[in-house]
C-alpha positions, 0 to 999 in steps of 0.5 A: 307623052308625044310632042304633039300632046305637048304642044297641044297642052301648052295651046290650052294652057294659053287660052286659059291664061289668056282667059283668066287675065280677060276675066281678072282686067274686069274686075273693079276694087276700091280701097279707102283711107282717113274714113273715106276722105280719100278713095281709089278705084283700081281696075284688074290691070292695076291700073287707078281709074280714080282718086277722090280727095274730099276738098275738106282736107286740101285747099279746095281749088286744088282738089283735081290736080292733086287727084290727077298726081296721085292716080298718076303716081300710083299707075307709074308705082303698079308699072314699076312694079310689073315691070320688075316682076317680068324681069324676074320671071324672064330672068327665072325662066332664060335660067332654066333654059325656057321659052314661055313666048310660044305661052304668050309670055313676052319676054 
């Protein structure tokens, strides 16, 4: 295999990648806890695009700020986390002498 088949290679590699995360962003998931009192709407970039608190189990002039804390703290926990998981991967990958930048990977 020649270095233009390489290169070749890695150039779909990264269109499908980049695909794959397009298709992934769009998908939408709701979880649920104390029989649907509490729900969350989270969107394929882990990120919450809603909380809802039913107000029969907080004080209900409360309900939107609490709302607004919890997906606030949830988006800043999933960051965290793929923060942290890309520091892994870039440390994982500096350490076996790889690039995955030309992938569109950022480092």
């Amino acid at each position: 295999m020649d270095l233009s088949n390489l290169m070749q290679m890695a150039g779909q590699v990264k269109e499908q990648m980049e695909n794959a995360q397009a298709d992934a962003a769009k998908t939408i998931a709701t979880g649920e806890a104390g029989g649907g009192m509490v729900k969350v709407v989270m969107n394929g970039n882990h990120e919450v695009t809603d909380v809802t608190i039913d107000p029969a189990i907080v004080n209900p002039e409360e309900v939107s700020l609490l709302e607004d804390l919890v997906r606030a703290a949830l988006n800043q926990a999933s960051g965290n986390v793929q923060g942290a998981m890309k520091d892994q991967m870039n440390n994982l990958v500096s350490g076996m002498g790889l690039d995955l930048s030309s992938l569109g990977i950022p480092k």
